[in-house]
N, C-alpha and C positions, 0 to 999 in steps of 0.2 A: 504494500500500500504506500502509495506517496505520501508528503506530507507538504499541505500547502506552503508556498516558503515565495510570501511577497513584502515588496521595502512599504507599501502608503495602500492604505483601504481607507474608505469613506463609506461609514453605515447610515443611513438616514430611519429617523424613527427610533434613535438608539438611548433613550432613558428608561423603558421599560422592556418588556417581554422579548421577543425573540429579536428584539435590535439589542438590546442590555445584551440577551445571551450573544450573539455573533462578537459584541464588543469584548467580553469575558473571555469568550475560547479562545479569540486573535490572541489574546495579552496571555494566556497562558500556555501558546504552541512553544514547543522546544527552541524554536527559533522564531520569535515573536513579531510580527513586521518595525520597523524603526518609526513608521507615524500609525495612528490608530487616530483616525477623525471622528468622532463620535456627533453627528447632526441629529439638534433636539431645537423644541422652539423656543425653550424657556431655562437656559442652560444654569442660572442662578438661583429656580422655584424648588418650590418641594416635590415636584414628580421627579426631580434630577438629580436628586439625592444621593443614588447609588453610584453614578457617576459620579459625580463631584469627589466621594470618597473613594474610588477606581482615579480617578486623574491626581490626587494627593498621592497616589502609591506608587504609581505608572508615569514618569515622565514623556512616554513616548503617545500618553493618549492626548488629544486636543479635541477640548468641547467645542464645538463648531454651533453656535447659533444659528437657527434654518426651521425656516417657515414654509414646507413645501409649495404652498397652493400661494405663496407670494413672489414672482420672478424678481424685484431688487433685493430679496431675501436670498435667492440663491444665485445672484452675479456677488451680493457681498462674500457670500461661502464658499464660490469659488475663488475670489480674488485673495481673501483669507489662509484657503488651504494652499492655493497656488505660491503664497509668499515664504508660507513652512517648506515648502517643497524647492522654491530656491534653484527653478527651473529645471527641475527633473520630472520625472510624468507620474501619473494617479494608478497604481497598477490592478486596483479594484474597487467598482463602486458597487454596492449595495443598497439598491431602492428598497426600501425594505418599510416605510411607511405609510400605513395605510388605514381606513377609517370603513365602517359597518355602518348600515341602518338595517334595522329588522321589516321594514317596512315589505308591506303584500302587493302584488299584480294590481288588487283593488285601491289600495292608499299609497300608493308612489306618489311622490310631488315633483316637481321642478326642480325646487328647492332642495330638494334634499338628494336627488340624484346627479345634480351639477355638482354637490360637495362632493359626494363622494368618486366621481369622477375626475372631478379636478385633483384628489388628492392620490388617486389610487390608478390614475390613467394618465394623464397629464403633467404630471409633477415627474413622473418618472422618462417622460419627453423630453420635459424642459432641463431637468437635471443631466440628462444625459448630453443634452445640447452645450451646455456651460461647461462642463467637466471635458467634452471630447479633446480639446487642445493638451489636454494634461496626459491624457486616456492615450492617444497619438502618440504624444513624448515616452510615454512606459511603452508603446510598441517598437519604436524605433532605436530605444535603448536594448531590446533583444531581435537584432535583426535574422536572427537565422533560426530562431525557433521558428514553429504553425504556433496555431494560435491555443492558447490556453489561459486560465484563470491564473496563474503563473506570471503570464506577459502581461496580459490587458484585456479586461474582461468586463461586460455591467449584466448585475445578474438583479432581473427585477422577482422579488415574492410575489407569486400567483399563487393561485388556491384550484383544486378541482373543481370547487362550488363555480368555477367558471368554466368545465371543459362541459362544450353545448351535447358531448355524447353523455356522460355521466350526470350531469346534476347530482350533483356530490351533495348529498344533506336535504336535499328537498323536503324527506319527511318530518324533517327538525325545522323548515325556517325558508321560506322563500328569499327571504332578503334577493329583492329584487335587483336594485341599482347594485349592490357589491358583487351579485353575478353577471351582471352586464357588464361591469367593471375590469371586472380579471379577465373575461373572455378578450375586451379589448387589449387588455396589458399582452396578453397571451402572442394576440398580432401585431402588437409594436414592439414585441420580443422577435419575431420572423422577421419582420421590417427592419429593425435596426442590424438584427443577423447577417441580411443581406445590404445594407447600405454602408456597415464599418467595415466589413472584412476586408476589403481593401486597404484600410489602415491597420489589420493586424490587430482588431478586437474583437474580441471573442464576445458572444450572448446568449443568454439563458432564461429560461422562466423557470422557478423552482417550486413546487409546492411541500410546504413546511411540514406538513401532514396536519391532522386535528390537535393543534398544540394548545395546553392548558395555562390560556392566559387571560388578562380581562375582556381582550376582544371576543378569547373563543367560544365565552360562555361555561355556564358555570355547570351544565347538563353532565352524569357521570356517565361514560360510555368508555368500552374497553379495547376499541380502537386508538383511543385518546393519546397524544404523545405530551411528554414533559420538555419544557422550553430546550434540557440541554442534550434530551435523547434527537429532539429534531435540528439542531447547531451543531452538534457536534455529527451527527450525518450527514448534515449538506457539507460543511469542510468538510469531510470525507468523501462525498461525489466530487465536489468542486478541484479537489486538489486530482484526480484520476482523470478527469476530464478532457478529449482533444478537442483537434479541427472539427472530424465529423460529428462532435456534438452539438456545436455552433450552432445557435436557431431550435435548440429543442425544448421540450414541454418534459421535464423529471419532477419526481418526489424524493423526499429527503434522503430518501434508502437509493434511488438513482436508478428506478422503474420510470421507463416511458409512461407518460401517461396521455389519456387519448384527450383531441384539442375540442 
């Protein structure tokens, strides 16, 4: 088995659950990357907490201020992380920030499905747009490798609750806009697959599996995974991963899964 081994990752959504955990496993690989960006909105509040006390321990973590669903929020984070980095490249971004409504077929609003689009479709566009100049530089700092998570890589978190063959949960929860959500993430995972390769970036949709967090709900079911059994599997696909996974739909264990 490999072992991931990148110099700069940028997690977004990283003060609690499964962004906290990717934040955690990075800082405690054998060989730990030398920056850990941790993007939260509120990097001074009380939901930042655990961070705050991981960046007192961890000189190599920087809380990165980041408001996804605001683009002068994420040209300051990039200009930010661009300036730690001191003109070297971004060797992995992690969209990993994402928001839920439980709402039904029958009560969807406008409102409430532009949030959650913006934040779980959109955010992970425009991030990826900001970041590519960095993204670029990490590919062309390893000119002879194919592409891997390794060189240069954006791997957005999707969910089955968006693959249009599965309806992953349906019997638990329509949550409509969040599966219209991730279906899209899912195709600006192929989109982007095919639009960077040529600069030597690799892309991924990954889904986390049923991880036990505040978004996932608090329902006991024995599918369910714990924050570090699903982080600690995706590093472990991500770090195995080549060319020809480029543009694919995995789960935490590194099962295709259907789109």
């Amino acid at each position: 088995m490999g072992e991931l081994r990148v110099r700069s990752v940028l997690v977004t959504g990283a003060n609690r659950g499964i962004g906290l955990g990717f934040v955690q496993h990075l800082l405690a690989l054998p060989n730990p990357p030398e920056w850990v960006f941790a993007g939260c909105r509120d990097p001074k509040g009380q939901r930042a907490q655990e961070l705050q006390k991981l960046a007192s321990k961890h000189p190599n973590l920087v809380i990165v201020p980041l408001e996804v669903t605001d683009p002068a929020s994420i040209k300051a984070a990039a200009a930010s992380v661009g300036e730690r980095l001191k003109g070297s490249g971004l060797n992995l971004l992690i969209n990993n920030a994402g928001i839920a409504r439980a709402n039904t077929i029958d009560n969807e609003t406008l409102k409430d499905m532009s949030e959650v689009y913006t934040t779980n479709t959109i955010a992970p566009l425009l991030l990826s747009q900001a970041f590519l100049p960095m993204l670029k530089k990490a590919a062309q700092e390893n000119p002879g490798s194919g592409l891997s998570c390794s060189k240069a890589a954006i791997i957005n978190i999707s969910s089955t609750a968006g693959s249009i063959q599965d309806l992953y949960l349906w019997q638990y929860g329509q949550a409509l806009s969040y599966r219209c959500s991730k279906a899209a993430l899912n195709m600006l995972t192929r989109c982007q697959s095919m639009g960077y390769r040529e600069h030597g970036i690799f892309c991924v949709a990954l889904h986390p599996g049923w991880v036990k967090t505040d978004m996932g709900g608090t329902l006991e079911d024995k599918s369910r995974v714990t924050v570090d059994e699903s982080v600690g599997g995706m590093l472990k696909v991500l770090s195995n991963l080549s060319e020809k996974d480029s543009g694919a739909f995995l789960n935490w264990e590194g099962k295709v899964m259907a789109w």
